[in-house]
MARNU-375089 format. One line per field, with one value per residue (C-alpha): residue number from 1; residue in one letter; y, z, x. Coordinates in steps of 0.2 Angstrom, whole numbers, plus 5000, padded with zeros to 4 digits. Example, Ala and Ser with C-alpha at 12.3 -4.5 7.8 and 13.67 -1.06 7.14 Angstrom:
resi <- 1;2
resn <- A;S
north <- 4978;4995
up <- 5039;5036
east <- 5062;5068
% end
This chain:
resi <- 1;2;3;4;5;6;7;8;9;10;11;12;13;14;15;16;17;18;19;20;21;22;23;24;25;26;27;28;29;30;31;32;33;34;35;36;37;38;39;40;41;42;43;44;45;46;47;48;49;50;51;52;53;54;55;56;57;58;59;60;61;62;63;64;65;66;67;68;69;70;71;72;73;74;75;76;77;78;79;80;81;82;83;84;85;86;87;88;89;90;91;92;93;94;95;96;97;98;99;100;101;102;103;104;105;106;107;108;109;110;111;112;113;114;115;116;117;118;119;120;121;122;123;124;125;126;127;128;129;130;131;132;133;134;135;136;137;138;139;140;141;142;143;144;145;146;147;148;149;150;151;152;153;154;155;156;157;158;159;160;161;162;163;164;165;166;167;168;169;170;171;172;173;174;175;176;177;178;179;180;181;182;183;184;185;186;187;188;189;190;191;192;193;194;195;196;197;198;199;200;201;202;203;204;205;206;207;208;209;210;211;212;213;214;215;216;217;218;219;220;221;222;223;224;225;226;227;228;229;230;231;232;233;234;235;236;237;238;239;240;241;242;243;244;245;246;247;248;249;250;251;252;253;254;255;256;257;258;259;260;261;262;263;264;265;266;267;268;269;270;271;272;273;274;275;276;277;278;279;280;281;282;283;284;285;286;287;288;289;290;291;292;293;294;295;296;297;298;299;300;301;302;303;304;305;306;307;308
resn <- X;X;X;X;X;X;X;X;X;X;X;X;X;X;X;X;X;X;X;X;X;X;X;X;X;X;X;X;X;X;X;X;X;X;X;X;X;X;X;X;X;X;X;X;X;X;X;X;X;X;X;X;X;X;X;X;X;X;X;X;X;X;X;X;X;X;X;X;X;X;X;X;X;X;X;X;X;X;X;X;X;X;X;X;X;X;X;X;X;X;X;X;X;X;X;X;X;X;X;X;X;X;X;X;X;X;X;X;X;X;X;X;X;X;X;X;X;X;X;X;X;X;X;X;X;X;X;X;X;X;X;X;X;X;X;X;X;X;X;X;X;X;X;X;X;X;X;X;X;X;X;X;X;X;X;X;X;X;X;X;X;X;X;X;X;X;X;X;X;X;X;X;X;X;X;X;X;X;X;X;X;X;X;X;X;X;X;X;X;X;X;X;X;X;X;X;X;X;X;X;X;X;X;X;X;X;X;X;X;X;X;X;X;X;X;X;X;X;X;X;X;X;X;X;X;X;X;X;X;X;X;X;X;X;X;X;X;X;X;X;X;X;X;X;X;X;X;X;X;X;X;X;X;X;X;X;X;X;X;X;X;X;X;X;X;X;X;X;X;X;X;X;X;X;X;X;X;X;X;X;X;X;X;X;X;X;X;X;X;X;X;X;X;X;X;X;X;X;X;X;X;X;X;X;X;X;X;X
north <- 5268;5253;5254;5255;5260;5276;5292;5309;5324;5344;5362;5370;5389;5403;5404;5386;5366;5356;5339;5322;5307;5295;5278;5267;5285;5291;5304;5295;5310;5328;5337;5355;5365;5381;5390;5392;5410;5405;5392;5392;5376;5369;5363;5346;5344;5356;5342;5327;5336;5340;5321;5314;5308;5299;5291;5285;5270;5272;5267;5283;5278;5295;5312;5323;5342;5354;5374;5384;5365;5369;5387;5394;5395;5377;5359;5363;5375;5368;5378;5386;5379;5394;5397;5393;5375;5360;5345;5332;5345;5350;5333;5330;5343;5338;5334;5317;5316;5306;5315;5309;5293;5302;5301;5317;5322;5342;5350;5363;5383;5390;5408;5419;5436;5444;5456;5470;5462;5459;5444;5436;5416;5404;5389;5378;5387;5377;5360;5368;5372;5355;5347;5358;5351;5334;5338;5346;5343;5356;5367;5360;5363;5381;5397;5400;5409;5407;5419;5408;5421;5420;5427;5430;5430;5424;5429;5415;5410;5392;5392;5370;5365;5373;5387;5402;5418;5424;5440;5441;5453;5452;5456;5442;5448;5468;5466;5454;5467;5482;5473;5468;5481;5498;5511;5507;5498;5504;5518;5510;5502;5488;5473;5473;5483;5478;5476;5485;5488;5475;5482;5500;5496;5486;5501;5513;5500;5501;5516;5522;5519;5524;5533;5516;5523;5540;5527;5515;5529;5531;5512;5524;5541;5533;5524;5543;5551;5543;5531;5515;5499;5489;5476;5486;5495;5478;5471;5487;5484;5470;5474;5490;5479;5467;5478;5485;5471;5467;5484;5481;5465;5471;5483;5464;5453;5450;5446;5442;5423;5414;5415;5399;5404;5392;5391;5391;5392;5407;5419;5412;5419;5436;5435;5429;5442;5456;5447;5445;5464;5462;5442;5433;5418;5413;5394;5387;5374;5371;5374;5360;5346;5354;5354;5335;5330;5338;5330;5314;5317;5319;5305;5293;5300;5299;5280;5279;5284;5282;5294;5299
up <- 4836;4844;4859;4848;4853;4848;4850;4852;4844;4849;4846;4860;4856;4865;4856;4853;4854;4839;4845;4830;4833;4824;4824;4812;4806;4799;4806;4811;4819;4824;4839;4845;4864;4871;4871;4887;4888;4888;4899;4917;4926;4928;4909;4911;4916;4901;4891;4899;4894;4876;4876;4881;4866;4861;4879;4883;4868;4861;4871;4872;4873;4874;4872;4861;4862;4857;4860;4875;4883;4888;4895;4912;4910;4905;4909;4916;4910;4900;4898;4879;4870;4865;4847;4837;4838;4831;4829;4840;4855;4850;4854;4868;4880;4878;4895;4899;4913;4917;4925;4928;4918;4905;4897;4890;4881;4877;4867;4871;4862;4855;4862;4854;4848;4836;4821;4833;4844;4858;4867;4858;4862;4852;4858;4845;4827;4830;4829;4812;4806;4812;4805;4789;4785;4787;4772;4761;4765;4754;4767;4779;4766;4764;4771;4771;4775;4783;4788;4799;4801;4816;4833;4834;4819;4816;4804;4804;4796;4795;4791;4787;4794;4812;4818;4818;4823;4822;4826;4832;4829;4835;4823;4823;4843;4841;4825;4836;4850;4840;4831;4846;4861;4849;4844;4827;4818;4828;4815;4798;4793;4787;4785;4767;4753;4760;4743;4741;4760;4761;4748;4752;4770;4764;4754;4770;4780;4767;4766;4784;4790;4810;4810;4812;4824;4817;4801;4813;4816;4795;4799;4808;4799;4784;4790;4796;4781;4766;4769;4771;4780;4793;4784;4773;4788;4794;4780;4781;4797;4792;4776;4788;4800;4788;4778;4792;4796;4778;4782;4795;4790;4774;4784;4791;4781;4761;4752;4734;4737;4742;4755;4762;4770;4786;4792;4790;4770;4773;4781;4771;4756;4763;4764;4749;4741;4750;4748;4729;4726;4736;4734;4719;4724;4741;4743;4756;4766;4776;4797;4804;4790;4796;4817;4813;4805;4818;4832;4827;4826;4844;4847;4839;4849;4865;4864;4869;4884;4898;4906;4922
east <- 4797;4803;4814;4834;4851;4853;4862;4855;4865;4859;4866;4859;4858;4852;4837;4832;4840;4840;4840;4845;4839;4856;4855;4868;4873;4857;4845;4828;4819;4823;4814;4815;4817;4820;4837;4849;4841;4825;4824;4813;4817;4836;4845;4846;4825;4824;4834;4826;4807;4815;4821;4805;4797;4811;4816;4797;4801;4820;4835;4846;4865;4872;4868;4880;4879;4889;4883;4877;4876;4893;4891;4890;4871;4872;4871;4890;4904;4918;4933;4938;4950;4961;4964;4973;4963;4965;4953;4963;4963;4942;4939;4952;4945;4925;4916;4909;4896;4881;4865;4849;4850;4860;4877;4880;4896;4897;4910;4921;4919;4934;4943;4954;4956;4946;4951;4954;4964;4950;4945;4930;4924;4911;4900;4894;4900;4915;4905;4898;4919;4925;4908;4910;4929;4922;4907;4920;4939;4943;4941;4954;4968;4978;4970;4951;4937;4921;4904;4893;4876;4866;4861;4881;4888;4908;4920;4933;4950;4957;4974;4976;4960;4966;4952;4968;4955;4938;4929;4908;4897;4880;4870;4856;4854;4854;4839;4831;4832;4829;4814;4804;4809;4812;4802;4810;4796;4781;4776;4772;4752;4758;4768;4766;4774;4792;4800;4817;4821;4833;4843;4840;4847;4861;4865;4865;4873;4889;4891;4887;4904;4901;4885;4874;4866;4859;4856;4847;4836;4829;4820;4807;4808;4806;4790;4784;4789;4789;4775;4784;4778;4783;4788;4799;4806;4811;4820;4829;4834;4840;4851;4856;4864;4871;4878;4888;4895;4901;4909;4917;4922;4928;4941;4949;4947;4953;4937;4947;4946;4931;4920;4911;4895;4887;4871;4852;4848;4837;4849;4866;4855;4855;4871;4877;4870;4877;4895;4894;4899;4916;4922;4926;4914;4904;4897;4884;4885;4868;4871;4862;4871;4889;4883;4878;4895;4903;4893;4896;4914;4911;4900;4913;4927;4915;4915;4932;4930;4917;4904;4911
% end
């Protein structure tokens, strides 16, 4: 690649940093890094060794991010914008620095209440919402509601393209923990024969209502007694925890209009299909296009003013 103006965009997650290379608007390269909570040297080395491929032979004008970027764990800590939000104040209260040859611009998260009435935040899903009302303007008009899956996933409602509340739950994070540092899935032979346990642990975590935790608990005495595998206690695991959440959710929010699912394709599939029992319709809008749209709205909003 010869050396170009062009402008990097990243969601930087816990887990991992997506990083878009954008020149004239179009996507020429995408890299990957390590998330804020895994990271072992200070963020903005992390950034510069994510960046590298691309800095050795492309001019980088500015660096977009949007994301745990923004967190105390970050590059630096931007305040929320408290909800109700609007796109004009989104894109008022992002932070302009430069660091270490970089201009960087980081979006603000959004805080609010959530469905219960107590204090919830988001960094980066609100990129995806703002992005996502870009990609289908539909969604900015009259009242609407949005899953996006994920390590934290968000219930939210838009009430005329302005974020009006949201609730997390962290279901991504607990199977992540439950799968990996739990005695849950330590028991079966395999990690074959996992048909059916998605569905069997939506069904349990439906119909649970608070007992997750002595259902939890059937991911391993299923494996001990019945013969089940690994693999098959995990995607009951999963469906367990979903299914809970659909629950819960289901105690808040009306699901007899239609529910617009963002994120990675794999995990909106998931849940879609444990939504199609309760809402009249669901559509899926892919995670990375809506954080792009949504970065970009950033980046052109960023050229206004300059990097101090």
């Amino acid at each position: 690649m010869t050396e170009e103006t062009c402008i990097a965009l990243g969601d930087w997650g816990t887990s991992r940093l997506r990083l878009f290379l954008v020149k004239h608007a179009a996507i020429q390269d995408h890299l990957e890094g390590p998330g804020i909570g895994a990271l072992v040297e200070r963020p903005i080395d992390a950034l510069r060794r994510s960046l590298a491929p691309w800095l050795k032979d492309t001019a980088i004008t500015r660096v977009v991010l949007c994301g745990m970027a923004g967190s105390r764990n970050g590059l630096v800590e931007i305040p929320y914008l408290p909800a109700p939000a609007e796109l004009h104040d989104w894109l008022r209260d992002q932070a302009q620095f430069s660091a270490h040859g970089l201009d960087v611009t980081i979006a603000p998260g959004v805080s609010g209440k959530n469905a219960w009435g107590a204090p919830d935040v988001m960094r980066g899903e609100e990129t995806q919402i703002f992005g996502a009302m870009q990609a289908e303007p539909a969604l900015a008009r009259g009242r609407q509601l949005l899953v996006l899956p994920g390590t934290h996933s968000k219930w939210v409602h838009l009430d005329d393209g302005i974020i009006a509340g949201f609730t997390t739950f962290i279901t991504g994070e607990l199977f992540a923990l439950l799968r990996n540092h739990s005695t849950l899935l330590r028991t079966g032979n395999s990690q074959e024969d996992a048909e059916g346990g998605f569905d069997a642990g939506l069904r349990r975590g439906q119909d649970c209502g608070t007992g997750l935790a002595a259902a939890l608990f059937e991911t391993r005495s299923a494996q001990i007694l019945t013969g089940r595998s690994q693999g098959w206690g995990a995607n009951f695991l999963s469906g367990l925890l979903i299914g809970a959440e659909v629950r819960a959710a289901l105690e808040r929010y009306p699901m007899d209009q239609s529910v617009t699912i963002i994120g990675d394709p794999q995990l909106t599939a998931l849940y879609r299909h444990s939504l199609a029992p309760y809402c009249g319709s669901t559509h899926e809008l892919d995670g990375d296009r809506c954080a792009i749209a949504g970065l970009q709205l950033l980046a052109q909003f960023s050229r206004q003013r300059p990097a101090i």
